[in-house]
DSSP file (Angstrom, degrees, kcal/mol; ACC not computed):
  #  RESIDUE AA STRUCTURE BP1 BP2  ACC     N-H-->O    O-->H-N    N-H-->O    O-->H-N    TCO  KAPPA ALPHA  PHI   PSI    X-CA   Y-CA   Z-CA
    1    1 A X              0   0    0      0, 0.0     2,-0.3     0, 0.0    65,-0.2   0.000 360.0 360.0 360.0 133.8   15.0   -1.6    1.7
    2    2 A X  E     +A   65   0A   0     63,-1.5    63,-2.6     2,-0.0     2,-0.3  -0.969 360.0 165.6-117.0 128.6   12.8   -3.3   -0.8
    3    3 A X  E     -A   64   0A   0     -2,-0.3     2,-0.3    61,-0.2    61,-0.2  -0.974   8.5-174.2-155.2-175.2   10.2   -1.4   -3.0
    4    4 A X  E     -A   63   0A   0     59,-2.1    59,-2.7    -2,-0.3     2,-0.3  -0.984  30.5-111.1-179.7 144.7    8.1   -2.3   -6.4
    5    5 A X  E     +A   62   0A   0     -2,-0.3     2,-0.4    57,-0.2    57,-0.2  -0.576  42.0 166.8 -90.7 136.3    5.9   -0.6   -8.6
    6    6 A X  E     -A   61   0A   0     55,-2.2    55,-1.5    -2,-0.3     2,-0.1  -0.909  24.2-141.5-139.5 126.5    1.9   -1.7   -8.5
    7    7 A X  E     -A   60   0A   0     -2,-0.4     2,-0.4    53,-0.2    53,-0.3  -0.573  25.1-116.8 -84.3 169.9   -1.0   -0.2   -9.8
    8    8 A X        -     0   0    0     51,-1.0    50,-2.1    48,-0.3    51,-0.3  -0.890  26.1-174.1 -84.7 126.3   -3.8   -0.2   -8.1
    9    9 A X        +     0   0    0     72,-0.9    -1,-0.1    -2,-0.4    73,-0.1   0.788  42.0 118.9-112.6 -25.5   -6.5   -2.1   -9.7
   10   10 A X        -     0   0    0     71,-0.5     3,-0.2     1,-0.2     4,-0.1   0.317  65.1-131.3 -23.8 154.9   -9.5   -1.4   -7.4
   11   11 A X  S    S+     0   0    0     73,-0.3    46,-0.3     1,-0.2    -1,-0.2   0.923 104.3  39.7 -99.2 -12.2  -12.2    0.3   -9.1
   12   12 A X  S    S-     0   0    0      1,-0.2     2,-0.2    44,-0.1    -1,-0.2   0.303 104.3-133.3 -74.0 -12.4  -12.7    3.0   -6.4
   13   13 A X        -     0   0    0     43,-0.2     2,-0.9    -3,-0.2    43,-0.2  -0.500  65.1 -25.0  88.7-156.7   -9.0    3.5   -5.8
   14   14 A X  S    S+     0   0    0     41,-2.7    41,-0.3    -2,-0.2    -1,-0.1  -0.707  84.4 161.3-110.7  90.9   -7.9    3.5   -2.2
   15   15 A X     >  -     0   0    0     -2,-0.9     4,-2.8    39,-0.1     3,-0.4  -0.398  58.2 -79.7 -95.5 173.0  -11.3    4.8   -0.7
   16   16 A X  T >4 S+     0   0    0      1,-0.2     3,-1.1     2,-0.2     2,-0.5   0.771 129.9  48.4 -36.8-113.2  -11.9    4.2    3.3
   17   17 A X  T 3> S+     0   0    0      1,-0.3     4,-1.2     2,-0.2    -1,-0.2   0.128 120.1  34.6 -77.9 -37.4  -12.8    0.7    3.2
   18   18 A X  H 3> S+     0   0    0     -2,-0.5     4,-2.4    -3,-0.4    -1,-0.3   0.942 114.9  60.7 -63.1 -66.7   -9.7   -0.6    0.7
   19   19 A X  H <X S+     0   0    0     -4,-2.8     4,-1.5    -3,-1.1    -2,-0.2   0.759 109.6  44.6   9.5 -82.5   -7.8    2.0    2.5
   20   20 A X  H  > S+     0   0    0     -4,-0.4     4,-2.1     1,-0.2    -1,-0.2   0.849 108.6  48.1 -10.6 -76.7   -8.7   -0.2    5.7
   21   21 A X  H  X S+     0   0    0     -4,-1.2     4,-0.9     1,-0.2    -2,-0.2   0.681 107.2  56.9 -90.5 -14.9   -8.1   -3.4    4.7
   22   22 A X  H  X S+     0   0    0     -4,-2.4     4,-3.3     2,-0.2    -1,-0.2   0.822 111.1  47.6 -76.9 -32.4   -4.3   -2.3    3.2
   23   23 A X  H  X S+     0   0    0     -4,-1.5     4,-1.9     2,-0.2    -2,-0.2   0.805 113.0  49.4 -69.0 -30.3   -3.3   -0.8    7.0
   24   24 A X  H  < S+     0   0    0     -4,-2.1     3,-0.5    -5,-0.2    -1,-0.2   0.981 116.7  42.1 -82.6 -37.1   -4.7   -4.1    8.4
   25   25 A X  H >< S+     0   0    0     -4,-0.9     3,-1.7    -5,-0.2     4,-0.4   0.971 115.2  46.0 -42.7 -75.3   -2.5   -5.7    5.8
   26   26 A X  H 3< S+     0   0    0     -4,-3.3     3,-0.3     1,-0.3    -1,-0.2   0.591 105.5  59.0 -68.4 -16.8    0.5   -3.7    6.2
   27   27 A X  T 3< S+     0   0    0     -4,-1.9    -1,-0.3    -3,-0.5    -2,-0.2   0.412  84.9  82.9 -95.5  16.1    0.7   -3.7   10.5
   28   28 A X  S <  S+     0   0    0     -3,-1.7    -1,-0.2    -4,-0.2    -2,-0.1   0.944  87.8  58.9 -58.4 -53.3    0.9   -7.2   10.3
   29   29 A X  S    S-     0   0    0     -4,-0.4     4,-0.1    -3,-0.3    39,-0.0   0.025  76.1-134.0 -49.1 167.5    4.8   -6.8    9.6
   30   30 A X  S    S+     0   0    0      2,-0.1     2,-0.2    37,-0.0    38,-0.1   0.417  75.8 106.1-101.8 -14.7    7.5   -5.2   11.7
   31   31 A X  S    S-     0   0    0     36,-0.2    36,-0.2     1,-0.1     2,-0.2  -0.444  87.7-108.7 -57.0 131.6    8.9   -3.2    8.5
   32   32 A X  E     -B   66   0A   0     34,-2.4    34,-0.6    -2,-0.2     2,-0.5  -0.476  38.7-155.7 -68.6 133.2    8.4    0.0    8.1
   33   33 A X  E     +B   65   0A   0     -2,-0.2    11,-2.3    32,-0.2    12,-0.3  -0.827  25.6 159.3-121.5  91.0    5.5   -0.1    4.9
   34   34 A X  E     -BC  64  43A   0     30,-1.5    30,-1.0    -2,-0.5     2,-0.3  -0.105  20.5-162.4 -86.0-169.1    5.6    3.3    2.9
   35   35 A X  E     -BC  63  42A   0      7,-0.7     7,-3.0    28,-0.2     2,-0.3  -0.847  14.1-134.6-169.3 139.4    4.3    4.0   -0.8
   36   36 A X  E     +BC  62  41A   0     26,-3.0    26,-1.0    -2,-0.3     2,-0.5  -0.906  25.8 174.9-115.7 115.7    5.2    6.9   -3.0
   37   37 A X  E >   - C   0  40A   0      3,-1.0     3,-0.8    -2,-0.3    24,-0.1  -0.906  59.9 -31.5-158.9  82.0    2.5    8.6   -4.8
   38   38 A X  T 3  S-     0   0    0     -2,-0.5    -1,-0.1     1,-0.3     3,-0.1   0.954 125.7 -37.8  62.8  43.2    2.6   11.8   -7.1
   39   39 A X  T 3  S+     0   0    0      1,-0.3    -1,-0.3    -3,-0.1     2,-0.1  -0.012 120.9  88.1 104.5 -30.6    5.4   13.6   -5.2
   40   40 A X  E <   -C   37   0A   0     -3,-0.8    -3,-1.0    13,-0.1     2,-0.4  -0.513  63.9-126.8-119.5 171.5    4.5   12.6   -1.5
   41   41 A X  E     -C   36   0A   0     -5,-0.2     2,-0.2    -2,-0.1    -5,-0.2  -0.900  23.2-173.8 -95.9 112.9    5.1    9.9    1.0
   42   42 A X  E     -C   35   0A   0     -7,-3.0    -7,-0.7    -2,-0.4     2,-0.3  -0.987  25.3-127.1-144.9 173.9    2.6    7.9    3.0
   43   43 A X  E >   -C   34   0A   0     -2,-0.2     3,-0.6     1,-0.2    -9,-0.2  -0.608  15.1-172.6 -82.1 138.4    2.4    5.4    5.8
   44   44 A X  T 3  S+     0   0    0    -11,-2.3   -18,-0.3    -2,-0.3    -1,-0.2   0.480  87.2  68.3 -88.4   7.2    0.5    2.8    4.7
   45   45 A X  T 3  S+     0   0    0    -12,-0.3     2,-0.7   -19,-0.1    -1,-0.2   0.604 100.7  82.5 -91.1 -13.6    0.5    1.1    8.2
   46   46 A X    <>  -     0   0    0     -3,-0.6     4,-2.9     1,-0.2     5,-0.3  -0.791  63.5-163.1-109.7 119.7   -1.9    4.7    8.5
   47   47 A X  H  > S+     0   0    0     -2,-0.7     4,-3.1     2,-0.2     5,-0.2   0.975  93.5  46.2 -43.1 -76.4   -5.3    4.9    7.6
   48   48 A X  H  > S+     0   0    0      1,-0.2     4,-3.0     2,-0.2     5,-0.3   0.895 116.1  49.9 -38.5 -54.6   -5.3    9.1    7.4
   49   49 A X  H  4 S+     0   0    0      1,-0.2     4,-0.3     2,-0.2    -1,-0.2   0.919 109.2  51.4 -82.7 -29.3   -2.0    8.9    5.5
   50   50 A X  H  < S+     0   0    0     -4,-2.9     5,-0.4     1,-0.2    -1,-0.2   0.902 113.0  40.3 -74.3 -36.8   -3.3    6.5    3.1
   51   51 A X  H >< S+     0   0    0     -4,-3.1     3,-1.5    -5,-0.3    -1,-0.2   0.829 104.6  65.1 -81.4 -20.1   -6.4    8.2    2.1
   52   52 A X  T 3< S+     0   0    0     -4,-3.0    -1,-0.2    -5,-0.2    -2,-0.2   0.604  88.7  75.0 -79.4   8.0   -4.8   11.8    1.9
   53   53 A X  T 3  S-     0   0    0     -5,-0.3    -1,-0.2    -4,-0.3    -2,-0.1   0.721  97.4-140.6 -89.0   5.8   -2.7   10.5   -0.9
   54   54 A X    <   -     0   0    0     -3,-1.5     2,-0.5     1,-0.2    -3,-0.1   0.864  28.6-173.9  52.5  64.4   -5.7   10.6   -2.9
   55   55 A X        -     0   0    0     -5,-0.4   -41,-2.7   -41,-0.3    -1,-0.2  -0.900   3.0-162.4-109.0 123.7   -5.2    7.1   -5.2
   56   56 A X    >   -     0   0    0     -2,-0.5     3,-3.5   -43,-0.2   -48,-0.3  -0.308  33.2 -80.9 -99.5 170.1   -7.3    6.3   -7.7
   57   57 A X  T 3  S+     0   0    0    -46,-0.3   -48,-0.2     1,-0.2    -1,-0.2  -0.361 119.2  20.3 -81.6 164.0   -8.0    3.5   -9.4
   58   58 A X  T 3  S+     0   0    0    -50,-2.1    -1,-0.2     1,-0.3   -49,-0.1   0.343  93.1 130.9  74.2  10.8   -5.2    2.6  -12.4
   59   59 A X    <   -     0   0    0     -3,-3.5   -51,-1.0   -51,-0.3     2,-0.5  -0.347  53.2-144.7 -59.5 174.9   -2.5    5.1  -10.3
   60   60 A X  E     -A    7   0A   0    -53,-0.3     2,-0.5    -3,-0.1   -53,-0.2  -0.997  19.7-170.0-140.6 122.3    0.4    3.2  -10.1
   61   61 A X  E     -A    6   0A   0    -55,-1.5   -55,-2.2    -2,-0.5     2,-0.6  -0.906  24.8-123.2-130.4 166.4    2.4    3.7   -6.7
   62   62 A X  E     -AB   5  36A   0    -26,-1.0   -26,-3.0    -2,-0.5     2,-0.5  -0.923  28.4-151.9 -98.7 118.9    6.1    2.5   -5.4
   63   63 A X  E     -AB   4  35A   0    -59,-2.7   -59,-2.1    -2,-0.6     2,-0.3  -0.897  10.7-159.5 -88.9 130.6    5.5    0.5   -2.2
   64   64 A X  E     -AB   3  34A   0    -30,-1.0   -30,-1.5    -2,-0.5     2,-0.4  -0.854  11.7-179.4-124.2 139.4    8.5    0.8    0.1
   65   65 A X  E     +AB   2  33A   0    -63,-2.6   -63,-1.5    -2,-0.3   -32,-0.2  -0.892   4.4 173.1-135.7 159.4    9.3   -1.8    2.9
   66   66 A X  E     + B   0  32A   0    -34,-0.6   -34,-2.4    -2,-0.4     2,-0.2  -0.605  33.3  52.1 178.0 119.1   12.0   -1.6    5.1
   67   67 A X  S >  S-     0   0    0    -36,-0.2     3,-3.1     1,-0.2   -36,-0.2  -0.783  98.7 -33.4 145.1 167.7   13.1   -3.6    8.2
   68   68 A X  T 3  S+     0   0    0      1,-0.3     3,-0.2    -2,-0.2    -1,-0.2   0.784 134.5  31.8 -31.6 -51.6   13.6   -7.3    9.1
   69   69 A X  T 3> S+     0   0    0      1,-0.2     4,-1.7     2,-0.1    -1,-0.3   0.321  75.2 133.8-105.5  22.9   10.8   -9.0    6.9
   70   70 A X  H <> S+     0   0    0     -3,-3.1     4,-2.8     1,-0.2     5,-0.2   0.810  71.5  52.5 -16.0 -76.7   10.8   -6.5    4.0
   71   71 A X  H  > S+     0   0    0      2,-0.3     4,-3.0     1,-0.3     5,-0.4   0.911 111.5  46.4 -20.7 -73.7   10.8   -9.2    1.4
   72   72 A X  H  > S+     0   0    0     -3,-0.2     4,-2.3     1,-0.2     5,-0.4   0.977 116.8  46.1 -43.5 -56.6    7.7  -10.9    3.0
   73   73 A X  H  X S+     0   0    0     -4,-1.7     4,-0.9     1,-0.2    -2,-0.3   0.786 112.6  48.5 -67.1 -32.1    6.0   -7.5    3.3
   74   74 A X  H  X S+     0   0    0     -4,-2.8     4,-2.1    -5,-0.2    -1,-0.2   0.837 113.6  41.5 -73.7 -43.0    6.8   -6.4    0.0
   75   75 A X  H  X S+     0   0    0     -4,-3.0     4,-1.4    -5,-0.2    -2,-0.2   0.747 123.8  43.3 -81.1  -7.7    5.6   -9.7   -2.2
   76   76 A X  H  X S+     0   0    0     -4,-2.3     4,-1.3    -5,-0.4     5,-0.4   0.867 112.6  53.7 -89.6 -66.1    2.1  -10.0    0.4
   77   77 A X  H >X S+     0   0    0     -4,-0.9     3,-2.0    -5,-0.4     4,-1.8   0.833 116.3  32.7 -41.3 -52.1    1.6   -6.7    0.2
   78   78 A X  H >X S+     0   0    0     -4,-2.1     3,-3.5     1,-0.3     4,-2.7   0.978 106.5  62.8 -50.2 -70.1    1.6   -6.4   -3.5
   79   79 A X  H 3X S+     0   0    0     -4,-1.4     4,-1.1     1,-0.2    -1,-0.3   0.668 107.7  50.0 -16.4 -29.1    0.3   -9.3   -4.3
   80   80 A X  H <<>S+     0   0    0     -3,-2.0     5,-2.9    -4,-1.3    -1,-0.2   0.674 103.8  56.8-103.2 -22.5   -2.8   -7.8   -2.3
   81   81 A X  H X<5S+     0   0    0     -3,-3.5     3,-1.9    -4,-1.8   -72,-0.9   0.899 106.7  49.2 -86.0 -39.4   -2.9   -4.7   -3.9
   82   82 A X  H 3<5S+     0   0    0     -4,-2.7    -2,-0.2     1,-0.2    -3,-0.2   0.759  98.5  66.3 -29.9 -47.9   -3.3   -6.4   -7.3
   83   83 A X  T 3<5S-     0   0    0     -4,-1.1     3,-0.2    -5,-0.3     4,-0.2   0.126 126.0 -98.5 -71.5  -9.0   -5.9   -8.6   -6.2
   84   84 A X  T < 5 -     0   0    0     -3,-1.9     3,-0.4     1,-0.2   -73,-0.3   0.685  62.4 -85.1  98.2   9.6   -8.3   -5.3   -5.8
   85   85 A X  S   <S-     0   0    0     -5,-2.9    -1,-0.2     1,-0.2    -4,-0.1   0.628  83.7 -53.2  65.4  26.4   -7.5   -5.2   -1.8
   86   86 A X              0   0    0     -3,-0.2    -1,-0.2    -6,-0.1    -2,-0.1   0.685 360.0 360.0  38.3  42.9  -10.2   -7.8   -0.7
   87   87 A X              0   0    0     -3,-0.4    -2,-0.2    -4,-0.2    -3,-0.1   0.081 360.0 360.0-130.2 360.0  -13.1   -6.3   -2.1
């Protein structure tokens, strides 16, 4: 298990469309791709779960990878949430 702290820099936070485009990010892997976020858990490979976590932008969350490519999944995935999620 691998996990790392990131804020989120977007300026909308993780709205549907960012939302989006981090689950399309994250099922790329075969690790299982969580994040923990003001007391709770979600999948980020889930759409639903990502957006009931309510995150806005300048939250900071722990993205948790675990499973064969962890590593990979951990530095792309950040890296991508840094970068404002493709928008």
């Amino acid at each position: 298990m691998r996990s790392c702290k990131v804020q989120v820099k977007n300026p909308t936070g993780l709205h549907l469309r960012p939302a989006g485009n981090l689950c399309k990010e994250a099922l790329k892997y075969k690790s299982m791709v969580t994040f923990n976020f003001n007391g709770g858990t979600a999948n980020a490979k889930s759409v639903l779960s990502v957006l009931g976590a309510c995150v806005k932008c300048g939250d900071e969350i722990e993205l948790v990878c675990e499973g064969e490519d962890e590593e990979k999944a951990l530095e792309t995935l950040t890296s991508f949430i840094e970068s404002g999620l493709g928008e």
